[in-house]
PyMOL CGO cylinders between C-alpha atoms (Angstrom):
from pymol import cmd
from pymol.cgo import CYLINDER

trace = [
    CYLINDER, -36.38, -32.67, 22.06, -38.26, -30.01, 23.78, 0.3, 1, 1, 1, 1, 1, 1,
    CYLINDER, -38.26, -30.01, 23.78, -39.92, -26.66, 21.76, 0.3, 1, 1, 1, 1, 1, 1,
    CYLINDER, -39.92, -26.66, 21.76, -37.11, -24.58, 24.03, 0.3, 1, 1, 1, 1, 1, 1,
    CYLINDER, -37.11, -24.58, 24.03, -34.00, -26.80, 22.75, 0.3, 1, 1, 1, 1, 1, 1,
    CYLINDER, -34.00, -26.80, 22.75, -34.85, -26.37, 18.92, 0.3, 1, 1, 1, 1, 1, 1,
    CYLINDER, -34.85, -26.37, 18.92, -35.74, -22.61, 19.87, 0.3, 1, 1, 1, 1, 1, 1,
    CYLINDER, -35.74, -22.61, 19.87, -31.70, -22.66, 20.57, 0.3, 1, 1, 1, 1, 1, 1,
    CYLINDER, -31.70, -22.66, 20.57, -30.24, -25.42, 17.66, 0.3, 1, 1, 1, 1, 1, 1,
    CYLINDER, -30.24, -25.42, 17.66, -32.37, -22.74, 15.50, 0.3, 1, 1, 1, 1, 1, 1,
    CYLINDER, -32.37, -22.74, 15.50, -30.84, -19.55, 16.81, 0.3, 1, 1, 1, 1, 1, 1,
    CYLINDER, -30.84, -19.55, 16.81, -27.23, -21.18, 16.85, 0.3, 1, 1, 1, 1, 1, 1,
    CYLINDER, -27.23, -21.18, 16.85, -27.68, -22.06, 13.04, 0.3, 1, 1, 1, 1, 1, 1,
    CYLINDER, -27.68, -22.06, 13.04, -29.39, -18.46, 12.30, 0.3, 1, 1, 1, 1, 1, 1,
    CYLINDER, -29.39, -18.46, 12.30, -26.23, -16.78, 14.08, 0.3, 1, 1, 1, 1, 1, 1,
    CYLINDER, -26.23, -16.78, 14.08, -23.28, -19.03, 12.73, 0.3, 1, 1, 1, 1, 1, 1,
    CYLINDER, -23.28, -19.03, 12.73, -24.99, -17.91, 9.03, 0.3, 1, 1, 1, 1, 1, 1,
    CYLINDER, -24.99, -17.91, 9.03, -25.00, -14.73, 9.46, 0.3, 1, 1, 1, 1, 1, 1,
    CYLINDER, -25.00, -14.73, 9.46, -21.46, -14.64, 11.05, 0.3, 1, 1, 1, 1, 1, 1,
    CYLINDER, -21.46, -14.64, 11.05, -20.94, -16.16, 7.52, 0.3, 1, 1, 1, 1, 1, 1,
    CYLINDER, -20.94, -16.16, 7.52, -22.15, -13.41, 5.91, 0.3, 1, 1, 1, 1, 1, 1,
    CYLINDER, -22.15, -13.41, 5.91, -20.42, -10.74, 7.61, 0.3, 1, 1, 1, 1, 1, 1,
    CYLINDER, -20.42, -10.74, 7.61, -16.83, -12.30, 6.94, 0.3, 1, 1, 1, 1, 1, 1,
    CYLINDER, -16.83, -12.30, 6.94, -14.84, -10.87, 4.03, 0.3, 1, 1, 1, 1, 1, 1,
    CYLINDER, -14.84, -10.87, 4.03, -13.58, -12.51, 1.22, 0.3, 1, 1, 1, 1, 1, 1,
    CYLINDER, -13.58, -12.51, 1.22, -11.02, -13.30, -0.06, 0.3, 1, 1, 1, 1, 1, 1,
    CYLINDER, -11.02, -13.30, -0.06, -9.13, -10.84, -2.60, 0.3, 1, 1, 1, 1, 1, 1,
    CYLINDER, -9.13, -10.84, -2.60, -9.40, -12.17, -6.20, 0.3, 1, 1, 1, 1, 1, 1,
    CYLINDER, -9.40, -12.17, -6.20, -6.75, -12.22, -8.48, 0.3, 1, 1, 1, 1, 1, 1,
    CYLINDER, -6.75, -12.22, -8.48, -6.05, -12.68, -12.36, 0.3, 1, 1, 1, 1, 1, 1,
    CYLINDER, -6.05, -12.68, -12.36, -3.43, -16.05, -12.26, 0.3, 1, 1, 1, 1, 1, 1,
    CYLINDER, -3.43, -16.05, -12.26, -0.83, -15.29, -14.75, 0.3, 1, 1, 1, 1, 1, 1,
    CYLINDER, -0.83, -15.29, -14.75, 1.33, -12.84, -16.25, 0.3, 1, 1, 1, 1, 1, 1,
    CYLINDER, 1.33, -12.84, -16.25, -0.06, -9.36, -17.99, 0.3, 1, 1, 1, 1, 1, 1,
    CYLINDER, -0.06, -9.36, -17.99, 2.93, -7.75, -20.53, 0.3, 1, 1, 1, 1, 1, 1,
    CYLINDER, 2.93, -7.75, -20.53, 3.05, -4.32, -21.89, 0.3, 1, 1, 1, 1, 1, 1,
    CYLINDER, 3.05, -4.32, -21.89, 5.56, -2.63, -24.24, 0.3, 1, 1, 1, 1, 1, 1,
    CYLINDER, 5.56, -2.63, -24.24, 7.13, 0.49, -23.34, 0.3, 1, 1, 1, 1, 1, 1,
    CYLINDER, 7.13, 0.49, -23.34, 10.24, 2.85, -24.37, 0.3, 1, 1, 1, 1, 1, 1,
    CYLINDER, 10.24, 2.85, -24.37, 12.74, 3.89, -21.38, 0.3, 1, 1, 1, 1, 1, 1,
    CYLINDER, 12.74, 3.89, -21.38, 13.88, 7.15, -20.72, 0.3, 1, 1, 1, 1, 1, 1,
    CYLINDER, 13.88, 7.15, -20.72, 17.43, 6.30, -22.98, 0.3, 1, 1, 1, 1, 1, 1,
    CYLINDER, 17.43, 6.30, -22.98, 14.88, 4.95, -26.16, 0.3, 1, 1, 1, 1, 1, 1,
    CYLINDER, 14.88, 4.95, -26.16, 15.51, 1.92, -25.75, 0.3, 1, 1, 1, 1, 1, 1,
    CYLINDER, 15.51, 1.92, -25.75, 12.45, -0.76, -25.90, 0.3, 1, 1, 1, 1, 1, 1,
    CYLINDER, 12.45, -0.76, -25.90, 11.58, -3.05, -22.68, 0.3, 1, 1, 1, 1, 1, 1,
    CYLINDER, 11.58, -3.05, -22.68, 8.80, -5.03, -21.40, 0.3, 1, 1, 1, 1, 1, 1,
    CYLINDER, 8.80, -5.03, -21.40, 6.89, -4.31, -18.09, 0.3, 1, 1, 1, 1, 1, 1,
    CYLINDER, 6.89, -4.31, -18.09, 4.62, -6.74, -16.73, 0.3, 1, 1, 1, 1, 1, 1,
    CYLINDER, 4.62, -6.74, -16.73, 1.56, -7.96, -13.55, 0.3, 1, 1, 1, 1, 1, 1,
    CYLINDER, 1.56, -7.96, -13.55, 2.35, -11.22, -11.97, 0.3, 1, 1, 1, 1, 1, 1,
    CYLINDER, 2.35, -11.22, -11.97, -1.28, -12.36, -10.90, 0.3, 1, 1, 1, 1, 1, 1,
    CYLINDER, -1.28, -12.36, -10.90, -2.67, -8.96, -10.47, 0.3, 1, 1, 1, 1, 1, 1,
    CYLINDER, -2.67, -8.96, -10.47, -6.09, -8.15, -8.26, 0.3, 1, 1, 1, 1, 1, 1,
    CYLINDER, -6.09, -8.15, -8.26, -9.28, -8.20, -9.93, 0.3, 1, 1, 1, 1, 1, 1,
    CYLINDER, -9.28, -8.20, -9.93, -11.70, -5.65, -9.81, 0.3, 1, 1, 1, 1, 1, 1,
    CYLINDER, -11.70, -5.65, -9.81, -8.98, -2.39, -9.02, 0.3, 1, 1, 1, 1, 1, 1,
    CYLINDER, -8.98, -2.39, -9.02, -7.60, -0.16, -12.14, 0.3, 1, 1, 1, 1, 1, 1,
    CYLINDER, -7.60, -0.16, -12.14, -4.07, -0.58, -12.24, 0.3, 1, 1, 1, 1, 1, 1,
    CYLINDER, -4.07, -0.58, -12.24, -2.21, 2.52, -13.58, 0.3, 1, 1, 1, 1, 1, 1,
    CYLINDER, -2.21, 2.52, -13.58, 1.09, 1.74, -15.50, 0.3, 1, 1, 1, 1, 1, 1,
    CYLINDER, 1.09, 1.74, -15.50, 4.20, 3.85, -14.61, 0.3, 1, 1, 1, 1, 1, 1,
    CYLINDER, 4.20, 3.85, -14.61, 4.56, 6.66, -17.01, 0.3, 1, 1, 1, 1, 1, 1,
    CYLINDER, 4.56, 6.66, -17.01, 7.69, 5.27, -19.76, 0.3, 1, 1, 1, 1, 1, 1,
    CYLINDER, 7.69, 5.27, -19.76, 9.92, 7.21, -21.31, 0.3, 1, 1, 1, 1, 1, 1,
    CYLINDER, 9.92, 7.21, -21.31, 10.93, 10.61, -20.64, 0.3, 1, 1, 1, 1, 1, 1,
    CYLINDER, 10.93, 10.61, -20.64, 7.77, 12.65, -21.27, 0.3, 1, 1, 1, 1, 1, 1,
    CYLINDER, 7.77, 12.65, -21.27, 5.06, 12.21, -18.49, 0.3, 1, 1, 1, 1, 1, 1,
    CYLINDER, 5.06, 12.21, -18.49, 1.97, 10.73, -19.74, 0.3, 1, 1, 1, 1, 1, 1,
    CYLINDER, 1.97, 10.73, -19.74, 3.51, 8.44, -22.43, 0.3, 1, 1, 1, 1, 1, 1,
    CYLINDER, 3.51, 8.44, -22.43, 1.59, 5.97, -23.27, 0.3, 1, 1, 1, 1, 1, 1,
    CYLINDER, 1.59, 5.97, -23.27, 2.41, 2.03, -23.05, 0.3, 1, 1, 1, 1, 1, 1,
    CYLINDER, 2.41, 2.03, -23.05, 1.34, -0.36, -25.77, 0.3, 1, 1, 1, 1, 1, 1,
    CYLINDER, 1.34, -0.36, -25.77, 1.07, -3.74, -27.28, 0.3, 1, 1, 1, 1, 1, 1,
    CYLINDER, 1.07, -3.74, -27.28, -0.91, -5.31, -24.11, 0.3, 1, 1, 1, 1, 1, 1,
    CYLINDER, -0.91, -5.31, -24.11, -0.45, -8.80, -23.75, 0.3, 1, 1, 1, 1, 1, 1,
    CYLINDER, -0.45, -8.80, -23.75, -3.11, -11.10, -21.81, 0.3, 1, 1, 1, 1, 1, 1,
    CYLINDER, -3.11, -11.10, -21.81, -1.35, -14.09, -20.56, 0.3, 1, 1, 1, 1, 1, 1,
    CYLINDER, -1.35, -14.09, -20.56, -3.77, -14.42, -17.47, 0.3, 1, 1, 1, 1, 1, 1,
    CYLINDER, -3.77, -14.42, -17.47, -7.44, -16.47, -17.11, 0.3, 1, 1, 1, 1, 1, 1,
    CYLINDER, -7.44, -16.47, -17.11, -9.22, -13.09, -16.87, 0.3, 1, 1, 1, 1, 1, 1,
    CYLINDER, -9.22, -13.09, -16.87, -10.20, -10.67, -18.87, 0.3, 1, 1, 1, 1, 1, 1,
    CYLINDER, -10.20, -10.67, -18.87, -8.07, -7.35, -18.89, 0.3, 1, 1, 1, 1, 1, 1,
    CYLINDER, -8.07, -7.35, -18.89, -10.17, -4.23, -20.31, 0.3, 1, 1, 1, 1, 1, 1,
    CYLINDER, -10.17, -4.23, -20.31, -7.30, -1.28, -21.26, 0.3, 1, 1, 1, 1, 1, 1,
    CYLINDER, -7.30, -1.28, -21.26, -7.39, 1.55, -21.29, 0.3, 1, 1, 1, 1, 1, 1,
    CYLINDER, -7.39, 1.55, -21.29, -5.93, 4.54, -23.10, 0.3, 1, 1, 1, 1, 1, 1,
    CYLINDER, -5.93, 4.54, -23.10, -6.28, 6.92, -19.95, 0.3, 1, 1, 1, 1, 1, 1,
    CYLINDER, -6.28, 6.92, -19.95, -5.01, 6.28, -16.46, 0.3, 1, 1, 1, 1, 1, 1,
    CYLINDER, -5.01, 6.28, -16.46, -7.15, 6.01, -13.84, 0.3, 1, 1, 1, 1, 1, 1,
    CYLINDER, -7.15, 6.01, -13.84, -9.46, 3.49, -15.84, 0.3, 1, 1, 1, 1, 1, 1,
    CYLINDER, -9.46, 3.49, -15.84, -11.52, 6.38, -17.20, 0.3, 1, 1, 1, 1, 1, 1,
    CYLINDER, -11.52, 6.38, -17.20, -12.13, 7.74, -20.78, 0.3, 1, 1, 1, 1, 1, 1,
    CYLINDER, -12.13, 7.74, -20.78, -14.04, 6.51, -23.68, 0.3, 1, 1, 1, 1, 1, 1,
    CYLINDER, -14.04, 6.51, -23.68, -11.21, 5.13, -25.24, 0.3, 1, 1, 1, 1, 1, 1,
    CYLINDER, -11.21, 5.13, -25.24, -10.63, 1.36, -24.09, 0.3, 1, 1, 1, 1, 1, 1,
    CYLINDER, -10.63, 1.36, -24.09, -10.08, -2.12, -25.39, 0.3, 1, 1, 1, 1, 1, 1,
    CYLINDER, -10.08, -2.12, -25.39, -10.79, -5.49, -24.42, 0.3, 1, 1, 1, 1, 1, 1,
    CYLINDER, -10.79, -5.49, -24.42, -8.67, -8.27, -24.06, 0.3, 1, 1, 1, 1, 1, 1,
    CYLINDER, -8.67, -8.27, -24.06, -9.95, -12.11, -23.61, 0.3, 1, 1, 1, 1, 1, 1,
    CYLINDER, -9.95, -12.11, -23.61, -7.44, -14.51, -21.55, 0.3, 1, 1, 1, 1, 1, 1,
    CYLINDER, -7.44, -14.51, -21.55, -4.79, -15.28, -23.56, 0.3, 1, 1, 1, 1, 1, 1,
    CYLINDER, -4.79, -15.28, -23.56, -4.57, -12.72, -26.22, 0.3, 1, 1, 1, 1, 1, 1,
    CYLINDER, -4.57, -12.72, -26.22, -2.65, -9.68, -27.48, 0.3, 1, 1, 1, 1, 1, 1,
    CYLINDER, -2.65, -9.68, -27.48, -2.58, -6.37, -29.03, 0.3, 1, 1, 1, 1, 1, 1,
    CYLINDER, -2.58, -6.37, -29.03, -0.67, -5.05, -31.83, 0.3, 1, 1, 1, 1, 1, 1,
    CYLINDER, -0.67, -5.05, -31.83, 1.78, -1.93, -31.58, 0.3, 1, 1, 1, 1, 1, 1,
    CYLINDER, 1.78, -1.93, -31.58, -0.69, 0.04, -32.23, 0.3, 1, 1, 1, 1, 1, 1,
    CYLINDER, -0.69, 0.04, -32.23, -3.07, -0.29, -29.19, 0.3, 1, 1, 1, 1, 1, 1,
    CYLINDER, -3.07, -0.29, -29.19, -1.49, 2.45, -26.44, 0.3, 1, 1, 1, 1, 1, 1,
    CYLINDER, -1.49, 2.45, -26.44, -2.51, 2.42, -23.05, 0.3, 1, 1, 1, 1, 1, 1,
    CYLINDER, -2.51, 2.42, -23.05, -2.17, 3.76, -19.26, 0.3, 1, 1, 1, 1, 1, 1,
    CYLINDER, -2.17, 3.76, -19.26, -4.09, 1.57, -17.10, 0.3, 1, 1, 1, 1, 1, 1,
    CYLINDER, -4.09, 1.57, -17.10, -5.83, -1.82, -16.96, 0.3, 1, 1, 1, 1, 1, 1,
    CYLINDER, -5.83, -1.82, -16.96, -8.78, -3.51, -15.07, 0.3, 1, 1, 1, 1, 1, 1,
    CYLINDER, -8.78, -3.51, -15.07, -9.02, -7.12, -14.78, 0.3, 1, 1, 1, 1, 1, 1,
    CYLINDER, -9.02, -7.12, -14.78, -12.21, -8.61, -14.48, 0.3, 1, 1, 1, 1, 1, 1,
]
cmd.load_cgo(trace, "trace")
């Protein structure tokens, strides 16, 4: 093999790395199902829920109920990542919670938007 022909093997293998490199990923997603209690418009209770939703993106829940801004509540974390809620939408506040795969919330824990991590 001659100095010029591993000059080009090694310049092939440099550029087919960094081609690599410059590809995007692949989108991550939670696998599962994420549940959520709300009331409807009429009072009535009902159960919203994220089939395998994206990792990494705040998710805002649509406002239940009548009155704008009403919260959701009772999260449930039937996916294999963890979901961080949150009380505010947008994914912003100082008032969030933190749920492992696989667990839930009582009544009590009201929310507007979720990340998944």
């Amino acid at each position: 093999m001659t100095v010029r022909s591993i000059t080009a093997a090694a310049g092939a293998a440099c550029s087919a790395f960094l081609l690599l490199l410059a590809l995007p990923g692949s989108a991550s997603a939670a696998t599962g199902q994420f549940r959520y209690t709300y009331s409807t418009a009429e009072g009535y209770e009902a159960v919203g829920f994220l089939n395998n939703p994206a990792s990494g993106e705040c998710i805002n829940l649509p406002a239940p109920g009548s009155a704008p801004g009403t919260a959701s509540r009772a999260p449930m974390n039937r996916t294999d990542a963890t979901a961080t809620v949150f009380l505010n939408a947008d994914c912003e506040g100082d008032t969030y919670y933190t749920l492992r795969p696989g667990a839930g919330a009582s009544d009590r824990l009201l929310l507007r938007s979720v990340v998944f991590s």
